[in-house]
N, C-alpha and C positions, 0 to 999 in steps of 0.2 A: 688112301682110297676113301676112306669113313670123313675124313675131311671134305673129300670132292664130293663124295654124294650129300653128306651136310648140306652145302652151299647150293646144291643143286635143288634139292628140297626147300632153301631158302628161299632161294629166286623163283620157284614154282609156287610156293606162298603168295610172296610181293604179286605176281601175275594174277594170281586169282582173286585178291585185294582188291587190286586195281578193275579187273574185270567186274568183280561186283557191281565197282559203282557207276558202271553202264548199263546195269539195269533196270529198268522202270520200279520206281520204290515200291507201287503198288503190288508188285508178283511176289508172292510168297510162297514159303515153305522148298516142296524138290523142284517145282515148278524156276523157282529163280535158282537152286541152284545148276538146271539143265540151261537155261539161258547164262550163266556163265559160266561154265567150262565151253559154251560153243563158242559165244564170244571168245575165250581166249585160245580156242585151235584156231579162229579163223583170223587171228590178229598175228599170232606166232608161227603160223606154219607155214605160210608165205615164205616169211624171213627166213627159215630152218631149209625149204626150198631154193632157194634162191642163193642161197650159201656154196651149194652144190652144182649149182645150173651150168656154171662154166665148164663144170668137168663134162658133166652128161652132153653137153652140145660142144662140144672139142672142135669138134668133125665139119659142125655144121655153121651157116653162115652166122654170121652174128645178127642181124635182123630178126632173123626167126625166132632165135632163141629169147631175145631181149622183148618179142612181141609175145610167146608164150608166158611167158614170164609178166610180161606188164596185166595179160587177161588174168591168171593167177590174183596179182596182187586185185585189182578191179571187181573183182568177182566174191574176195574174203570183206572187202570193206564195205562194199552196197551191201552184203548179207550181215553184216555187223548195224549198220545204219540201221537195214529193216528188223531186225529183233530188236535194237535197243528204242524204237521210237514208237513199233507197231505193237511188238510182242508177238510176233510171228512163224515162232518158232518153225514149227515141221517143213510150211511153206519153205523159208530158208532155206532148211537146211536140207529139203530135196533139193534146190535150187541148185544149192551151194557141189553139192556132192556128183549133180548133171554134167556140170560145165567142167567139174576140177578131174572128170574120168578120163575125158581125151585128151585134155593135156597133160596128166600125168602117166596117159600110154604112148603120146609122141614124147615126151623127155625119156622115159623108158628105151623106146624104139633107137631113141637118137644116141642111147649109149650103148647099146650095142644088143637089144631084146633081149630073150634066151637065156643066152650067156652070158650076159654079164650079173655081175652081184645086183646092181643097181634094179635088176627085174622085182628084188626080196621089197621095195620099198612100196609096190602093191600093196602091200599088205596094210598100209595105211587106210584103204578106203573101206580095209573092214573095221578096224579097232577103232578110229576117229570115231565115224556115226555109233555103234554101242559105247563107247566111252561116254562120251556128250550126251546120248539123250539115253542110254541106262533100260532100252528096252528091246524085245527079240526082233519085233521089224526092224530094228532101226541096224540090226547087227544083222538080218536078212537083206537089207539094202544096200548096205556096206559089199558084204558075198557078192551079190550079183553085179557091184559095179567094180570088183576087181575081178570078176569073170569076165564082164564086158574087156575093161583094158588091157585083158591076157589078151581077148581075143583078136582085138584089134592091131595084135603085134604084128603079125606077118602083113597086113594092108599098110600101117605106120611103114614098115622094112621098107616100102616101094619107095618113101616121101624121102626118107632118111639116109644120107651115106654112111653105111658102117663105122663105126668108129674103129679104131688100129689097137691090135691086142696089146699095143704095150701100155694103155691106158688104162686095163683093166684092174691091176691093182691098186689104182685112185680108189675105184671106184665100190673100194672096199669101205672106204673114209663113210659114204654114203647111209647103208644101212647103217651102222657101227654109230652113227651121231644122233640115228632117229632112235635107236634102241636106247640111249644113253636122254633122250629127250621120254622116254615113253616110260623109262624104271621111275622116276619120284612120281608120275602120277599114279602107277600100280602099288607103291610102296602102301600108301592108305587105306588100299582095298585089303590088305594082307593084317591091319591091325585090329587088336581086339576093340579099342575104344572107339573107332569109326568104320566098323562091317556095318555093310547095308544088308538089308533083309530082305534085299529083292524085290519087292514092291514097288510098283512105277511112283505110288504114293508115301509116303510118312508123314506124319504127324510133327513138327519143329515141335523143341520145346518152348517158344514163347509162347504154345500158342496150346500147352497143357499148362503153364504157371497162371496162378491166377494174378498177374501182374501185367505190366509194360515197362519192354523193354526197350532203351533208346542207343542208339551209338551217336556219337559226338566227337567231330572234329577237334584239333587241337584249338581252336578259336570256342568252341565252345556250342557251335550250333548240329541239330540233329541233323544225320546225314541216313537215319536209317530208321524205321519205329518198326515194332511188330507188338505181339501181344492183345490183349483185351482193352483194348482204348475205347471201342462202343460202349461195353457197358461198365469198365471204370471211370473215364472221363465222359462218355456220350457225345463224342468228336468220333471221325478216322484218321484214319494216321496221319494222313497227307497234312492235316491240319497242324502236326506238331512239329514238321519237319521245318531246318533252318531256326529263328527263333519262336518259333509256334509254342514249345514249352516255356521258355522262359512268361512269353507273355501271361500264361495263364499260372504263375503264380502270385499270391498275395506280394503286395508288395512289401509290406512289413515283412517279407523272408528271403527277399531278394537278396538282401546281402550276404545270410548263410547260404545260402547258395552259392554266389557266385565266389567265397571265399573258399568253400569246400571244392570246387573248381579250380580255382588258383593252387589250395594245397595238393591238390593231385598232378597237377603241370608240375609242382616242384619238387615231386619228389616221393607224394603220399602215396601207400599202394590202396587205403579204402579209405573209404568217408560214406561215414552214415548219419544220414539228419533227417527232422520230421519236418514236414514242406505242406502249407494250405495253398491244396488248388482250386481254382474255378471250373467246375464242372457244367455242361450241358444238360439240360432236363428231356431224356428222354424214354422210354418205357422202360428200361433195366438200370440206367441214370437217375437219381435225384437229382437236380439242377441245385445250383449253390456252392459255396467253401467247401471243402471238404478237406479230411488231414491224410496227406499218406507219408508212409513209410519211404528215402528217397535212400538206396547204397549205391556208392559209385566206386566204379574200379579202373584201376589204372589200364592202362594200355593203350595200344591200336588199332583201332581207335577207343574213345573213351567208352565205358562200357556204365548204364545209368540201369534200373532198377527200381521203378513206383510200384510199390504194393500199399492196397487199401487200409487207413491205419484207421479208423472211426469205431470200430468196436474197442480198440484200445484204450482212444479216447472217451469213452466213454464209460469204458471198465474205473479207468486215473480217475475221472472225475467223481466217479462212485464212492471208490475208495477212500477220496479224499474229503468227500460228505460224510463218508462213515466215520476216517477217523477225528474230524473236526465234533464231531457229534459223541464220540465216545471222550473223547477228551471234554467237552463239555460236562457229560455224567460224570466224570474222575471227579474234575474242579467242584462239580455242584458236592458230588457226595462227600468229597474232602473238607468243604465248607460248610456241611451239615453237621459234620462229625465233630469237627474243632467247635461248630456255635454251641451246639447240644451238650458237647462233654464241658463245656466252661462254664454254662449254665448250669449244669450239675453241683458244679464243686463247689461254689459258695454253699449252700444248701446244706447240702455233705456234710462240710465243716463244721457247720451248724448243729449238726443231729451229730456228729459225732461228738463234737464239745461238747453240748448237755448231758446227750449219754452217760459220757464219761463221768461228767460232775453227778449226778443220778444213781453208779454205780457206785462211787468213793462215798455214798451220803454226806457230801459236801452242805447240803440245805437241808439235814433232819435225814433220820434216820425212818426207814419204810414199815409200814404197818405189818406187811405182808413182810417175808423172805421170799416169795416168789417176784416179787415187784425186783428186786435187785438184781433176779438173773434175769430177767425180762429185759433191764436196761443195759445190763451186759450182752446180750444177744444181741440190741438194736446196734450199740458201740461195733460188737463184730462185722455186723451185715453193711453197717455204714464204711466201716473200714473196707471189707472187702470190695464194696461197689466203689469206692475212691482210687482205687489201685486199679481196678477195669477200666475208670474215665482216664486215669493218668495214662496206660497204657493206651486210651483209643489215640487220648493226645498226642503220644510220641511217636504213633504210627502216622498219623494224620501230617503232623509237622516233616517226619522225613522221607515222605511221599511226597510232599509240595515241597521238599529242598530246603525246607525252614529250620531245620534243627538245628542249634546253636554247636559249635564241637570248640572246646576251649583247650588247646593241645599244653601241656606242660608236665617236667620231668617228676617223676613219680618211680619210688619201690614197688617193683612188680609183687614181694613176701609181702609186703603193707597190705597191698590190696587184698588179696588171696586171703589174709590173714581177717580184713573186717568182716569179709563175705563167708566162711568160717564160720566163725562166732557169731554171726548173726543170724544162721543157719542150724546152729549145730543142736537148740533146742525143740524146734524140727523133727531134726535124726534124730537124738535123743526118743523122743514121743513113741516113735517107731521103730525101736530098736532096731537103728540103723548103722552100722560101722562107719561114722562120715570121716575120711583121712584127708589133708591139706600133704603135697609135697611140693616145694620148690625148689629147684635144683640152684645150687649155689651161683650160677655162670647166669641166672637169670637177670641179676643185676634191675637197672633205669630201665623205664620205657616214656618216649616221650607224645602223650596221649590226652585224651582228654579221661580224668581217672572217675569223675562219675559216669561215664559211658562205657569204660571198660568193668568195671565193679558191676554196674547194670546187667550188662553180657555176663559175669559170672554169678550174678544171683539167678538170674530168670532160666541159664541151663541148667546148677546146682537146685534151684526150687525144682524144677521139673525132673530130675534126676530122682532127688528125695520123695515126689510126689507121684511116680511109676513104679519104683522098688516096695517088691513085698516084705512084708515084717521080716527081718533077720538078715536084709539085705545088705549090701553094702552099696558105696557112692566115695569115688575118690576124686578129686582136684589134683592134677601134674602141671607144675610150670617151667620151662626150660629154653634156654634159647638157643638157637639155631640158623646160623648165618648171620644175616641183619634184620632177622624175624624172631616175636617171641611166638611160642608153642604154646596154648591152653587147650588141657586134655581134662574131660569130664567123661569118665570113666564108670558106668551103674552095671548091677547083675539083676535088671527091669524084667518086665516083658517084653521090652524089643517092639520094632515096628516090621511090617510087612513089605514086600517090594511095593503094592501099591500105595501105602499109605506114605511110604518114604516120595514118593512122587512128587505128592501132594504136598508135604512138610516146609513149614516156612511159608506158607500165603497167608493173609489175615484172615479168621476167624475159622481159618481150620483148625481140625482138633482130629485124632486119630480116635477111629472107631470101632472098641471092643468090649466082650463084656466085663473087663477089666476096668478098662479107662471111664466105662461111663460112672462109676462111684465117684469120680471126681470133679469137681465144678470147675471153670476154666472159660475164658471167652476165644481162645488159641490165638491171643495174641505174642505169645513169652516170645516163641522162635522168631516171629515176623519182626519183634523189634531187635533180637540180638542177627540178625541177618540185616535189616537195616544199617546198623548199628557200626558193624564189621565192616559194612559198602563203603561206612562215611571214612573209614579207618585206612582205604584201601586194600583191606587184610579178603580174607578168604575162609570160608567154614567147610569143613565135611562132616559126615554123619555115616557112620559102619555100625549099621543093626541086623541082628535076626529074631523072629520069634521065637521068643523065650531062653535068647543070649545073650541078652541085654544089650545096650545101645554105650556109643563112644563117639563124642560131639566133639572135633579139632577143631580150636579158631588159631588163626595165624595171622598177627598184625605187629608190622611194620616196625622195628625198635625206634627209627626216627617219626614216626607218626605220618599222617599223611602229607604226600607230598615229598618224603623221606626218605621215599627208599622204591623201586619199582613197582608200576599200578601191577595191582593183583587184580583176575578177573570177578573180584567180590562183588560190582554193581548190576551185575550180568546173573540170572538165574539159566547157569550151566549148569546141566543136571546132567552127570551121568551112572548108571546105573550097571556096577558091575557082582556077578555072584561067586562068593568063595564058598571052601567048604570050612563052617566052623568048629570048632571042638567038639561039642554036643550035637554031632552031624548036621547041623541047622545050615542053611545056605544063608550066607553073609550081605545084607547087601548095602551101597555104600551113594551116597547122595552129597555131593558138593557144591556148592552155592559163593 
């Protein structure tokens, strides 16, 4: 059964399909859909008639019957002509509903009035007219013209020879086929995705999107438009139907086009491309190119979709002003920084060599004892500004991609061990507990070993340079799959969730009234996060206020290229809170 009403539902599709496209393109919205469902009662119900006609005229001559029958058919297809050419509905379909009353009370009659079942198929002249045109007269006209046909039984009875009761169980076939013709149209009215609201009117959706919408045969030309074509195109539809749209695209897109077109014939279910049209200039129209939005969807027919794309375009091309122009300020300022910090260092050099000869009284010994810490002081502050230019350099360089990395195998305890001792006077100063451990399994790493050494002085320097007097500062190295582990461990002041944010950009620096005692340009982090990207390795940072801080870098035992990309070139920051021993919330920043 679910199979048989399936197919019935199917062919009640296809009919209305086809009906459609008897209708004048120009009728929109319920208006065309009442002009085809009349169009298809008045194409099919003939036939559905006429299926039966032999039984209902048994009795009677054959002339008659074969001439009610011919006015029937004559009568559904002049009323199909006049709506598809005029649009003439009501006219019609009063027309239509005059002439089909007394022929369907003489086929009645001729089967036998009354009593026979065949009487039940009256009932046609009320459901047809509310069906089709969806409104109370139309189902008040229907009533009175299957009261007419009732009444006309007993005058038909004069015309007609009875038909012989043994024909009457035929004539059960009769209703039972219209009923069976009348459920898949009802089936639609019963669901929730296509109840109608009663309204002689509704609103189509083409016609609330702010779009144009096209149907397109399987050759590719439009057989249907709706939507807003005045004031996106400044055409009407008529104009786009057939090859109407094709013509008004750029020709330079003509071929996306019609490829997106061909891959839907073969098989695509969507295609979506950006298409310039030529528009008319008309009051809600600007005339000219313009770019829309084009999706098409498979089916049948082709189902096409122009939405207005020019604010988009226009956004792209913003965008792309912007970032050509930001990209400009990087390069500029990157090339500021490398001309400026090179021009420093000869100089530098300079005032730091004399200094130093100055301090050693290398050229005579000073009048003063204050002269000699004076040229010790310039030595310091020249040193220190030399270490700021180096660092501007090595941020500068591996922001432009230029940093040199010279990968080769190296003792992981070697390194750990120079950076150590070159440190440990430092800690010392500030009595600080500085501990080196490397775990034995740490073995080779193959890297470039002044860029890792780098990485552990500038976290170690910064380690030693946030711990309070008494503090301690540990180095762990260990390894761990095909990665080595470096853990720089302080009992600091820790950073804050927001400052951890912000950690690792150039010339930040963490702001409290701790840290400001200390001079710093907050380069240290920005170059060993660099540093680690170029290494393919990965950092994270687990701090709280006043829990001190734990900086993991994890790089690759075969160097870069060695071993799978880590997301180190990527500033992932994620931001999660523990509870720490000293009830401090934890929080942890990976880069």
């Amino acid at each position: 059964m679910s199979v048989t009403a399936s197919s019935a539902i199917g062919l009640a599709a296809g009919l209305a399909d086809g009906c459609d496209r008897l209708v004048e393109p120009s009728v929109k919205g319920a208006e065309r859909e009442r002009q085809r469902r009349f169009i298809g009662v008045m194409l099919a119900g003939p036939f559905i008639l006429g299926s039966a006609w032999p039984a209902m005229f048994a009795a009677q001559p054959g002339a008659l019957g074969l001439g009610l029958l011919a006015a029937l058919f004559c009568t559904a297809w002049i009323a199909v002509v006049v709506v598809s050419s005029r649009g003439l509905l009501n006219g019609a379909a009063l027309g239509a509903l005059a002439i089909t009353t007394p022929i369907l009370a003489a086929a009645t009659a001729a089967a036998g009035g009354f009593w026979s079942p065949c009487i039940l198929i009256v009932g046609a002249l009320i459901f047809e007219p509310w069906w089709t045109l969806r409104s109370k007269v139309a189902g008040l006209a229907g009533l009175a013209a299957a009261g007419t046909a009732l009444a006309l039984q007993p005058a038909m009875s004069l015309f007609f020879e009875p038909i012989s009761p043994d024909f009457a169980a035929w004539h059960w076939l009769v209703p039972l086929a219209y009923a069976a013709v009348v459920a898949p149209r009802l089936a639609p009215l019963f669901s929730a995705s296509r109840t109608e609201a009663g309204a002689d009117e509704e609103r189509p959706l083409e016609d609330v999107l702010d779009a144009v919408v096209l149907r397109l045969n399987r050759a590719g030309d439009a057989v249907d438009v709706a939507g807003q074509t005045d004031r996106l195109l400044g055409v009407p539809s008529q104009m786009l139907l057939g090859n109407g749209l094709f013509d008004r695209i750029h020709v330079a897109d003509r071929v996306a086009y019609l490829t997106a077109i061909a891959d839907i014939r073969d098989g695509a279910a969507r295609r979506a491309i950006e298409l310039r049209l030529r528009t008319a200039a008309t009051d809600d129209c600007p005339g000219g190119t313009h770019a829309f939005s084009v999706v098409i969807h498979a089916g049948e027919p082709i189902l096409v979709v122009l939405s207005d794309q020019s604010e988009v375009v226009a956004l792209r091309a913003e965008l792309t002003a912007l970032r050509d122009h930001a990209a400009s300020v990087e390069l500029t300022k990157s090339r500021f920084l490398a001309a400026v910090s090179h021009e420093l260092r000869t100089p530098l050099n300079a005032i730091i060599g004399f200094s130093d000869m100055l301090a050693h009284e290398m050229v005579g010994p000073f009048a003063d004892p204050r002269q000699k810490e004076y040229a010790g002081l310039i030595r310091d502050s020249g040193a220190h500004l030399l270490s700021v230019v180096n660092s501007i350099l090595d941020v500068s360089k591996i922001e432009a991609g230029t940093y040199p990395i010279r990968p080769e195998d190296f003792a992981v305890a070697e390194a750990a061990s120079a950076c150590h001792a070159m440190l440990s006077l430092q800690a010392t100063e500030k009595s600080i507990c500085f501990e080196n451990h490397v775990a034995a399994n740490a073995g080779e790493i193959h890297c470039d070993r002044r860029a890792v050494q780098q990485i552990l002085i500038n976290l170690l320097s910064n380690a030693i340079k946030f711990t309070p007097k008494g503090g301690a500062v540990r180095l762990d190295a260990r390894r761990q799959g095909r990665s080595i582990v470096l853990e720089v461990t302080d009992s600091g002041i820790g950073i804050s969730e927001d400052d951890l944010a912000n950690l690792g950009r150039p010339f930040v620096q963490v702001q409290n009234d701790y840290t400001r005692q200390f001079d710093g340009a907050g380069l240290g982090l920005s170059i060993v996060k660099g540093l680690v990207a170029l290494h393919e390795g990965s950092m994270a940072i687990d701090s709280a206020p006043g829990a001190g801080t734990i900086v993991t870098v994890t790089l690759p035992v075969g160097g870069p290229g060695g071993a799978p990309r880590r997301p180190g070139g990527q500033d992932t920051r994620r931001l999660r809170s523990e509870q720490g021993e000293h009830g401090h919330a934890a929080f942890r920043k990976s880069a």
